[in-house]
N, C-alpha and C positions, 0 to 999 in steps of 0.2 A: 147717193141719197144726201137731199141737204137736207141742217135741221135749221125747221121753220116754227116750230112747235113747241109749248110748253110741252113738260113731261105732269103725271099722278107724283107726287110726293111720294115715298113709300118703295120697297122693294122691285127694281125692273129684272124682267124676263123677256125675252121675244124679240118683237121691232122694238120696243120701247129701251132697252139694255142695248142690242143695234144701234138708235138713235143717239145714243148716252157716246157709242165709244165712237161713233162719226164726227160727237164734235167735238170730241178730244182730239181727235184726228186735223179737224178744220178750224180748231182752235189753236192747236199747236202748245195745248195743257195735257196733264196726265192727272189718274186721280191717286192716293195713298190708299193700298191693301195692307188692313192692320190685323192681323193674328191676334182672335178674341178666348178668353176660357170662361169666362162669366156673365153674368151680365153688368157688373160694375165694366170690364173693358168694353162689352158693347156697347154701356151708355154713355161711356165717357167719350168714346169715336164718337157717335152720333152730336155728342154734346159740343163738339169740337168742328165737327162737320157746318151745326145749325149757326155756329158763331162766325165761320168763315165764309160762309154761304156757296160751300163746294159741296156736291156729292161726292162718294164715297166709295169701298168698298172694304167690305166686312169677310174677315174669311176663316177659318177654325182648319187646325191640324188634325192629322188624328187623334194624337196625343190632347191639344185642346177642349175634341169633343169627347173625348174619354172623361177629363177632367172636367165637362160641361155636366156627366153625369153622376161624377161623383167616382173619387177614387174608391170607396166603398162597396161600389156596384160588383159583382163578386165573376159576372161575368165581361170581360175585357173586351171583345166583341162585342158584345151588345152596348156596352155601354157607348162605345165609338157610334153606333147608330142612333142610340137615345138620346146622347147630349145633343150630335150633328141636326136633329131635327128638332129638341127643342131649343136649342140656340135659333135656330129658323124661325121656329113660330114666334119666338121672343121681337127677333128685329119684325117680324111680319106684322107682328101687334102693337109694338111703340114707332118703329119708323117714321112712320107719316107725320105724327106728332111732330118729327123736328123740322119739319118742311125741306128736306132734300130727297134724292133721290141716293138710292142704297143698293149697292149689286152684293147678293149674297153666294159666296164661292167655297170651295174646298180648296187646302193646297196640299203637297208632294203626297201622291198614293205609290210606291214603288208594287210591285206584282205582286206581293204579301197581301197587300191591302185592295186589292180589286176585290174580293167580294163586298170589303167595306160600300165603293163606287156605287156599285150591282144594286146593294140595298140601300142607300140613300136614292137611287132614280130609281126602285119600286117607290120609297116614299112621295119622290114628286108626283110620279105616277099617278097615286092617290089623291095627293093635294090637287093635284091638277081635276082631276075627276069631282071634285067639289066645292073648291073654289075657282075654276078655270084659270091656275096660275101656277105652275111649277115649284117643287119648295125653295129651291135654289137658282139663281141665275147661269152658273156654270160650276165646272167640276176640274178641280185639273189629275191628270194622269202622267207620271213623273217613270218611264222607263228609260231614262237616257243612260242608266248604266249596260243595257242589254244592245242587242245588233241593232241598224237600222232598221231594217228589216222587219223584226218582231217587233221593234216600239210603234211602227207606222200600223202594224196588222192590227194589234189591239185596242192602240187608238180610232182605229175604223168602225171596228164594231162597238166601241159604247158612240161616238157619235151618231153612230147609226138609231142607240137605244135615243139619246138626248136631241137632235134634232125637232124629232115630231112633237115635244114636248116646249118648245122655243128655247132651248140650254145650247148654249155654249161650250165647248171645250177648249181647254189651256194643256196645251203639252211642251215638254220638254226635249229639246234639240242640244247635245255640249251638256256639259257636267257642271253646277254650281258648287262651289266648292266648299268645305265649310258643313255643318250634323245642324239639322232641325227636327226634333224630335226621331232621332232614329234613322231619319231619310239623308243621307248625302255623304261628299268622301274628302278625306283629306285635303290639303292643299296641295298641290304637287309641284314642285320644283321647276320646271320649265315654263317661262314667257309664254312659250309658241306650241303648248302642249293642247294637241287636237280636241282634246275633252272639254279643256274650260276657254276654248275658245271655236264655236261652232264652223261650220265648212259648208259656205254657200250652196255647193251642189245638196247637201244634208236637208237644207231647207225648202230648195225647189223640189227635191224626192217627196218630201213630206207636203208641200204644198198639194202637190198634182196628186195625191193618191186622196186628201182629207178634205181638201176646199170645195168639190164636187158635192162632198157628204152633209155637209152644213156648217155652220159656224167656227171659225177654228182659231185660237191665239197663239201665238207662237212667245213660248220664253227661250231664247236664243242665248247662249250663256257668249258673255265678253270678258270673261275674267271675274264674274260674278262671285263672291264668298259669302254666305253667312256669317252673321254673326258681326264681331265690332274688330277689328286687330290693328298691331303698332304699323306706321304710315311704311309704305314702300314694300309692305306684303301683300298688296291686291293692287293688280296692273290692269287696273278697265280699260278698254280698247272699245270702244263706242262705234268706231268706225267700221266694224264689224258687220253691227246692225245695217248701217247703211248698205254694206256689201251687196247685205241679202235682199235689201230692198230692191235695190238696182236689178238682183237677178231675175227675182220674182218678176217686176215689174217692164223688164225686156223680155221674159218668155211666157207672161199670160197677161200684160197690161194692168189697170186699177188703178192710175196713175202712179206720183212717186214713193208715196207709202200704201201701196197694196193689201200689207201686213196689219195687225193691229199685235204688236209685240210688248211683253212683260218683261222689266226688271225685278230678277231677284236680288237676295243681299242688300237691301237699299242702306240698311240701316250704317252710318259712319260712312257713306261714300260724298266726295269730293263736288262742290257744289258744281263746278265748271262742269264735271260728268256727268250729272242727273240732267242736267240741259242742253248736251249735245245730243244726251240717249234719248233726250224726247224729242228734241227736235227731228230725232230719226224714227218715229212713228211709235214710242213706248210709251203706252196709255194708262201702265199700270208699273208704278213700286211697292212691294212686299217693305213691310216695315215692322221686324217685331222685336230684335235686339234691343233696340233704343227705345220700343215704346215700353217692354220690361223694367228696361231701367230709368224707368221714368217713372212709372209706378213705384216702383222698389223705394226707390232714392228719398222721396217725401214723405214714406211711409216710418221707415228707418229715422228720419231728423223730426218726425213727430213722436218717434218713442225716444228717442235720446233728449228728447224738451220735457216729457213729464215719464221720466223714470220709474219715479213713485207709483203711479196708476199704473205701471205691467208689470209689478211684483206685490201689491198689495190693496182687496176693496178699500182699505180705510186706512190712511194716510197716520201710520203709526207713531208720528211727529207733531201734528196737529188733530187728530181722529176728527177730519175729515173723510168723506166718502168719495169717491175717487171716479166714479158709475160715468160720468159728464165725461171724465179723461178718458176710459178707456172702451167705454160705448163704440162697436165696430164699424158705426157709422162716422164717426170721429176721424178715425187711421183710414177708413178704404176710402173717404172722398178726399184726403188729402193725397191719393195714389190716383186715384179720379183726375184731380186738376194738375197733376204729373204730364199726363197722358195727353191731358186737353194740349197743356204747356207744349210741347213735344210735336205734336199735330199742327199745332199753329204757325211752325216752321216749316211744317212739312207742306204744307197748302201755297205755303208761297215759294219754296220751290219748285213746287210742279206747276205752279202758273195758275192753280183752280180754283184759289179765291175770290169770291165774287162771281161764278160763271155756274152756279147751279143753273140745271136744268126745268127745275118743281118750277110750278105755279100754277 
């Protein structure tokens, strides 16, 4: 498929999200998946997105959409489905607005969290039934701590649920190393340890059983970790990816990138590495360590500039009123142009500024 085509502005599902990662694929760009909990993070992506002139992608934890509903929420499962869809309808209603295109995702569900899965694609389900449009563009399903065997079988049957729906699924092949919200495992000690660094045949199993089924991503771990750590403790092996490419693409063709493959861990990795990984067919980096601490960081150095205003309405010194200082609009957009900050790097590492698809 070439793309010849402007894209709609606004959330892609179907051909149109198809389209999007074809020419990431023929562009030889990837886009930044940024881990949102509010909508100060979704509109600061978006805001950052509109200024770079890259699409995007938007994605929430469980944890995230937990926290989307409010830690309050007194049931913990529900709240995981109530935030996960209104954080949805949130980008589904501003999106367009910033004239890019925006793929709306889930990340790591380990087998705890499948009914979560289950009932977010009832909700597309429904959204689809009314607006003809899925609520999310893909989902991903994270069993790579169980057999081969049972990660491919389950991953079968939701593709099978999200296919007719135009969804995507994103599974996980190798172990990322490194805890995101509850999901993931230690670092472990060996270079050449089969977990965090996937196994070609691993890939073509998983190819030939899911690619028949309908859409499928592959996050292929190279030494991948979470999270931010001191230099010399994450050994990325890029060349990995290519491995897989080569095999896929000698026992079922698609040319040399076959795959449309995710990096995880993006956040704090090595710039020479984020561009050899995409030059080997990775269309997507997970980025949420660094865009936290992006937030945080400017949050933090606008309370430590007016002290006064976060211990006292009226400035006990002067009885001045303090409302101007410490108004939450104040602190959360200086966490907002954190974020943007942060993004703006990130865009041009992966090659996608300037290459939206909207018009």
């Amino acid at each position: 498929m070439s793309v010849t085509t402007k894209l709609k502005p606004g959330v892609v599902t179907g051909d149109a999200y198809l389209e999007l990662l074809e020419a990431c694929r023929e562009g030889g760009y990837a886009l930044p998946a940024v881990n949102v909990v509010g909508t100060n993070s979704i509109n600061a992506v978006l805001e950052a997105a509109a200024k770079n002139k890259s699409d995007v992608i938007i994605q929430l934890s469980n944890g995230g959409a937990r926290f989307f509903a409010g830690e309050g929420c007194p049931d913990a499962n529900a709240a995981r489905l109530l935030g996960a869809v209104s954080a949805a309808q949130h980008v589904h209603t501003v999106a367009a607005a910033y004239g890019v295109c925006v793929v709306l995702h889930t990340d790591h569900a380990d087998r705890s969290l499948l009914p979560w899965v289950d009932a977010m694609i009832d909700a597309g389900e429904d959204h689809k039934a009314r607006t003809g449009q899925p609520l999310f563009s893909s989902h991903m399903i994270d069993l790579s701590a169980e057999p081969l065997d049972a990660n491919i079988a389950e991953c079968a049957r939701f593709l099978m649920r999200m296919a007719p729906l135009g969804m995507s699924l994103e599974i996980e092949l190798g172990v990322t190393g490194g805890e995101e919200d509850g999901i993931g495992h230690d670092i472990e000690e060996s270079a050449d340890n089969a977990h965090l660094y996937t196994q070609p045949e691993d890939v073509l199993k998983a190819w030939e059983v899911l690619s028949p089924l309908g859409h499928v991503t592959m996050a292929a771990s190279f030494g991948n970790v979470h999270g931010v750590y001191a230099p010399g403790n994450v050994k990325l092996r890029p060349e990995i990816l290519k491995a897989s490419q080569d095999a896929v693409a000698q026992k079922f063709g698609g040319g040399s990138k076959p795959m449309a493959l995710v990096f995880h861990g993006g956040s704090g990795s090595e710039k020479a590495k984020i561009t050899e990984a995409v030059s080997y067919g990775v269309f997507k980096m997970n980025i949420d360590t660094d865009t936290q601490f992006a937030f945080a960081e400017p949050v933090g150095a606008y309370v430590d500039a007016n002290p006064v205003a976060f211990k006292h309405q009226i400035d006990p010194a002067t009885g001045k009123p303090q409302k101007k200082l410490y108004d939450p609009r104040k602190w959360l957009r200086a966490g907002e142009k954190g974020i943007v900050a942060r993004l703006n790097e990130a865009f041009a590492d992966l090659g996608s500024a300037g290459r939206t698809l909207a018009g």
